[in-house]
Every structure is written in C-alpha cells, then in structure tokens.
C-alpha positions as a Markdown table, in Angstrom:
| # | Residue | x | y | z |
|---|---|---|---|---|
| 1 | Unk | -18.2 | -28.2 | -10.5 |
| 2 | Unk | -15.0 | -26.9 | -11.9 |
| 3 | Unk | -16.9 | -24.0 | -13.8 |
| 4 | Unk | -18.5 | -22.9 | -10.5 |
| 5 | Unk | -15.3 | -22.8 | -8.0 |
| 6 | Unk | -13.7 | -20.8 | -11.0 |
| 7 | Unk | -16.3 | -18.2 | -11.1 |
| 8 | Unk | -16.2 | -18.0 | -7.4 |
| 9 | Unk | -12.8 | -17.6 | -7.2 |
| 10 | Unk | -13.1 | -15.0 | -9.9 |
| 11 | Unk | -16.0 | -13.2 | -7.9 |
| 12 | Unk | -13.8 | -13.1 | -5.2 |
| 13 | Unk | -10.5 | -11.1 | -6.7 |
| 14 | Unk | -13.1 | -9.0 | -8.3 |
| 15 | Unk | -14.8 | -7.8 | -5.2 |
| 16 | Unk | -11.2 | -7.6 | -3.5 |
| 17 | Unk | -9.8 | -5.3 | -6.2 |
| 18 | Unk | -13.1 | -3.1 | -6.0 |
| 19 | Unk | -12.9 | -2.9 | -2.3 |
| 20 | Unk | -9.2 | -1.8 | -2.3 |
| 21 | Unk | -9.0 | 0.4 | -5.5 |
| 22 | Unk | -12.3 | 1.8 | -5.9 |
| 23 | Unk | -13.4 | 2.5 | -2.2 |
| 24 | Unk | -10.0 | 3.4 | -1.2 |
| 25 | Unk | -10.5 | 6.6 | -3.2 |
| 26 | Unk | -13.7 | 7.2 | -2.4 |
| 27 | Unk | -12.6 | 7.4 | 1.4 |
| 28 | Unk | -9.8 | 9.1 | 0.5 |
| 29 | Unk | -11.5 | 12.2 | -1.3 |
| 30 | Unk | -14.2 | 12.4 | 1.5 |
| 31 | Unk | -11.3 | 12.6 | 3.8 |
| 32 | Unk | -9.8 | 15.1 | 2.1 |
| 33 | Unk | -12.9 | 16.9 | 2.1 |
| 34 | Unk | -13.6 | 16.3 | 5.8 |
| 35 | Unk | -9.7 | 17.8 | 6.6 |
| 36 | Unk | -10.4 | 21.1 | 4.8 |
| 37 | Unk | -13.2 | 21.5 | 6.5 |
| 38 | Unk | -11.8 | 21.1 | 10.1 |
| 39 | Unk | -9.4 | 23.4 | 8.7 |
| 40 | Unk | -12.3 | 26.1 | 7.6 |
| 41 | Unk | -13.8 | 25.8 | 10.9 |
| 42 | Unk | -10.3 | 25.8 | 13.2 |
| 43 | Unk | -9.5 | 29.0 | 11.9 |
| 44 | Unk | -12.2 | 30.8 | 12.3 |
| 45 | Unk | -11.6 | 33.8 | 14.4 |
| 46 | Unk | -14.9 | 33.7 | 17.2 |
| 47 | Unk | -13.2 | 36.2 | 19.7 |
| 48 | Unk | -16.2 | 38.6 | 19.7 |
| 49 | Unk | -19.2 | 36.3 | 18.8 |
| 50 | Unk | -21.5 | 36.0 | 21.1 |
| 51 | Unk | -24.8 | 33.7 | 20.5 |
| 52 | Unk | -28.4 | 35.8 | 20.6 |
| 53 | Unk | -31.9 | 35.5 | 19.6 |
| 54 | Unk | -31.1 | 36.3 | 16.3 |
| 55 | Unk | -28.6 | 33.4 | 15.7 |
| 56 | Unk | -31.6 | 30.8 | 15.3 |
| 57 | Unk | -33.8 | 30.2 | 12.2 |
| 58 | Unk | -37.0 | 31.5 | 12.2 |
C-alpha cells in the first residue's frame, strides 16, 4: 500500500514539474513567435493597397 501512495505521490511532482518547466517554455517561444508576427503585420504600410480580382488564388 505504502509502495503505491509513494509512486503516486512521485507521479504527481513529476507531472507538476513538467507542466511548469517544460510547457512553460513551450508557451513562451510560441508567444514570442506570435508577438513578432503582430509586429510583422502592424507595420505593414497598406496606404495604397487596394483588393482586386487578382488578389485570390486561382
């Protein structure tokens, strides 16, 4: 009984350290990406674009 609370207990810090290390920089880096991108796209200059026929895929 002993054996299995331990390695529940153990399962549990485990997950907890991999949830706030590992994901933590995963969602970091995608942020990171996501903010550059905004960035890309905010300062794009659009003053004389106008949408036409040749503007969609084929």
């Amino acid at each position: 009984m002993g054996t299995i609370v331990l390695a529940f207990i153990t399962t549990f810090f485990i997950e907890l350290l991999y949830r706030r290390i590992i994901l933590a920089k995963q969602y970091k880096k995608e942020i990171n990406k996501f903010n550059i991108n905004k960035d890309f796209i905010m300062n794009l200059d659009l003053n004389n674009y106008k949408l036409g026929s040749g503007n969609i895929y084929e």
